[in-house]
VEXBA-552409 format. One record per residue (C-alpha): x negated, y, z; residue in one letter. Coordinates in Angstrom, 3 decimals. Each point is the difference from the previous one (the first is absolute). Example, Ala and Ser with C-alpha at 12.3 -4.5 7.8 and 13.67 -1.06 7.14 Angstrom:
<pts>
@X -12.300, Y -4.500, Z 7.800, res A $
@X -1.370, Y 3.440, Z -0.660, res S $
</pts>
This chain:
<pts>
@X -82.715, Y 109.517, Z 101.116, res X $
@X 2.112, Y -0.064, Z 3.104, res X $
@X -0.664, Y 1.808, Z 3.322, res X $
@X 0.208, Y -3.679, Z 1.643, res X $
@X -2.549, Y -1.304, Z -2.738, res X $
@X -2.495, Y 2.770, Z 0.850, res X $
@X 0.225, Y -0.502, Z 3.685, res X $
@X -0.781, Y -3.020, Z -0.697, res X $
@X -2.662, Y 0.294, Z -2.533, res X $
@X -1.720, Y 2.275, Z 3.083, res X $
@X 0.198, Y -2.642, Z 2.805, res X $
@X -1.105, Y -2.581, Z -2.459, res X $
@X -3.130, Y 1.956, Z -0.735, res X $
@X -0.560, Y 0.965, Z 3.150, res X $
@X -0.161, Y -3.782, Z 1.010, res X $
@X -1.735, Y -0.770, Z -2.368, res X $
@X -2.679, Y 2.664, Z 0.739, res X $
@X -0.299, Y -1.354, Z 4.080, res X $
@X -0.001, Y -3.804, Z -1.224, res X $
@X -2.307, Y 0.518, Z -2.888, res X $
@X -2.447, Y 2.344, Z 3.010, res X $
@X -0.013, Y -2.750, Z 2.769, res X $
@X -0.313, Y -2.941, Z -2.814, res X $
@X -3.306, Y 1.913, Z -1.604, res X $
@X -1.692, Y 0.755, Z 3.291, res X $
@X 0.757, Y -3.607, Z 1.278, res X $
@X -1.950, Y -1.194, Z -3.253, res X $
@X -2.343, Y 1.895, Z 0.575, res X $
@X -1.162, Y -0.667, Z 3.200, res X $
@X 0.593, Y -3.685, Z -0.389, res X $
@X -0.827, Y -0.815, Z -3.489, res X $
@X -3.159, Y 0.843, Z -2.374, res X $
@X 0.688, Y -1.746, Z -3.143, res X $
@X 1.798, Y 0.643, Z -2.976, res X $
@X 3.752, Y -0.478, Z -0.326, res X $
@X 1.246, Y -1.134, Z -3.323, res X $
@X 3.981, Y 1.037, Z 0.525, res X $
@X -1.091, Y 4.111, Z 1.339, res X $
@X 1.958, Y 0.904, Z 2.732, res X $
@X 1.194, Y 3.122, Z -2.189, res X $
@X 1.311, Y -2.299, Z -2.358, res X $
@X 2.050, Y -1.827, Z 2.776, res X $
@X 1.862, Y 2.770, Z 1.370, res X $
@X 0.916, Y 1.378, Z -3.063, res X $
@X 1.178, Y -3.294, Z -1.448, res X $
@X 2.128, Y -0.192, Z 3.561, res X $
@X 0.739, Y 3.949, Z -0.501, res X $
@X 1.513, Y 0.033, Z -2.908, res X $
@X 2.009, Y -3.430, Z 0.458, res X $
@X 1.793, Y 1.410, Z 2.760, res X $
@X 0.966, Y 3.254, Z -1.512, res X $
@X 0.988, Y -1.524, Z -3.155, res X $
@X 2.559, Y -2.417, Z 2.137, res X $
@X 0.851, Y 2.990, Z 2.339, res X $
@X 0.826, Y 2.086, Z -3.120, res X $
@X 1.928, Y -2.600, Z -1.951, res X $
@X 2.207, Y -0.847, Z 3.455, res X $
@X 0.557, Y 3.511, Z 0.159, res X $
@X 1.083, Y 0.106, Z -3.406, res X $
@X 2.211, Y -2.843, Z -0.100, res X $
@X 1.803, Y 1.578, Z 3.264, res X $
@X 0.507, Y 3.331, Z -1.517, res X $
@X 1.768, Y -1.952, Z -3.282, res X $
@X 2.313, Y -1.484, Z 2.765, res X $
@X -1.458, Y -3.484, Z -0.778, res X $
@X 1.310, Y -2.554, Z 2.670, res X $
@X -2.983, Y -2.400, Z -0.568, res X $
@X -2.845, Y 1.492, Z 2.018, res X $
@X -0.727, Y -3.162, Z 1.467, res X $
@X -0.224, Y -2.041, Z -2.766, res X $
@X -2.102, Y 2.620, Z -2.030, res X $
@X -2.679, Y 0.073, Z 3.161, res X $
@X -0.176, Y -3.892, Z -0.329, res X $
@X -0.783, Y 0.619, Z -3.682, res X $
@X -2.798, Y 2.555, Z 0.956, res X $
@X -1.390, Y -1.563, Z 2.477, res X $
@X -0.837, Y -3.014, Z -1.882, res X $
@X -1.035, Y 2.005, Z -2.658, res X $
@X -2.424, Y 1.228, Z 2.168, res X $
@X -0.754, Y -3.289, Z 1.423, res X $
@X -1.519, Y -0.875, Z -3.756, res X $
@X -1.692, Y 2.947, Z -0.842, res X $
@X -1.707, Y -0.663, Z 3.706, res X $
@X -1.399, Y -3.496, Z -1.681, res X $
@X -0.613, Y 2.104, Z -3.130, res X $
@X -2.220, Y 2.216, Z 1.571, res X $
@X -2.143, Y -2.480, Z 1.928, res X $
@X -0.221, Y -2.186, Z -2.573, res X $
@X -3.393, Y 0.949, Z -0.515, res X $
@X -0.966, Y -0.930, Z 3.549, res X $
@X 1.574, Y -3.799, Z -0.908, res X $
@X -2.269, Y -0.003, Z -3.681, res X $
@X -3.099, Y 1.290, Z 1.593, res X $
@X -0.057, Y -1.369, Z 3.449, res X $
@X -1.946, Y 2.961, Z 1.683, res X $
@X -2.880, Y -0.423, Z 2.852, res X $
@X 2.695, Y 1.248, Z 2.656, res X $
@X 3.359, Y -0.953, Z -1.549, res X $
@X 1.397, Y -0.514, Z 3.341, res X $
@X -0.697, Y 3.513, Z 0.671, res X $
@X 1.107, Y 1.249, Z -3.288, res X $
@X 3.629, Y -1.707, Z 0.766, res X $
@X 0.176, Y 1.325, Z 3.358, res X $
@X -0.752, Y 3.373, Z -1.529, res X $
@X 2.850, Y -0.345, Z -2.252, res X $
@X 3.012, Y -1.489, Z 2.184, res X $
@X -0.320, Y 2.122, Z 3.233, res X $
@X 0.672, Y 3.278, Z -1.811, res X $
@X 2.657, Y -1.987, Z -2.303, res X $
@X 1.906, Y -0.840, Z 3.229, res X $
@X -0.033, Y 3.192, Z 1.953, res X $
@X 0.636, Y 1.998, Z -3.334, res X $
@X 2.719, Y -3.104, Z -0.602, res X $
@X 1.471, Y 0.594, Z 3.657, res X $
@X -0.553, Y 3.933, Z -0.531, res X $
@X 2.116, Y -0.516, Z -3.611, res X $
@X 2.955, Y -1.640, Z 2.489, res X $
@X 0.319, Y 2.010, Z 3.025, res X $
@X 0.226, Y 3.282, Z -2.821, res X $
@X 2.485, Y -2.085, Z -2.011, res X $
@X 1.740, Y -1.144, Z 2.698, res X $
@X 0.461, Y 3.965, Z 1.664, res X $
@X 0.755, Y 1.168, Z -3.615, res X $
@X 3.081, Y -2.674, Z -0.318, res X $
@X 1.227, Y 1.318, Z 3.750, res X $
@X 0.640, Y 3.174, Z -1.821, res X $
@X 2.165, Y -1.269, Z -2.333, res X $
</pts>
């Protein structure tokens, strides 16, 4: 594992940590019910989707590959999917507070999405 991957892996965390804090609290001062997507699960799934395309960029850029952009096109609609994979069971079930339960989801996708750019983005100014 490289020193930039670890660096990385830290930040990532630590975001994760402050997002995951301020997202729990706000649910819990605002909602009582029962979620059926955990928040836990969310910013894991986000997580480990960004350091998985973090890592494979990184990769790809050590190899010399010239087709970054092309390969974070790839990922990213990758991810897009396994986005509508995971909430599928929101669209079969149709909780109580499904608008909610969306919401939940797509904020922390986005700012983990824009956190995912601005690092990929600082990593390819390197280069």
């Amino acid at each position: 594992m490289t020193s930039d991957l670890k660096s990385f892996g830290i930040k990532l965390l630590l975001f994760s940590l402050v997002l995951f804090g301020i997202h729990s609290y706000l649910m819990f001062q605002f909602y009582d019910g029962d979620l059926q997507i955990k928040i836990w699960m969310i910013y894991l799934f986000n997580a480990v989707l960004v350091l998985a395309v973090y890592g494979i960029l990184s990769y790809q850029t050590q190899k010399g590959s010239k087709k970054i952009f092309y390969t974070f096109l790839a990922l990213t609609i990758a991810k897009m999917f396994l986005a509508i994979l995971f909430l599928l069971p929101l669209f079969l079930k149709k909780p109580e507070h499904s608008q909610l339960e969306v919401i939940n989801f797509f904020i922390p996708y986005f700012l983990f999405l824009t956190f995912e750019i601005l690092s990929i983005n600082k990593f390819l100014q390197k280069l």
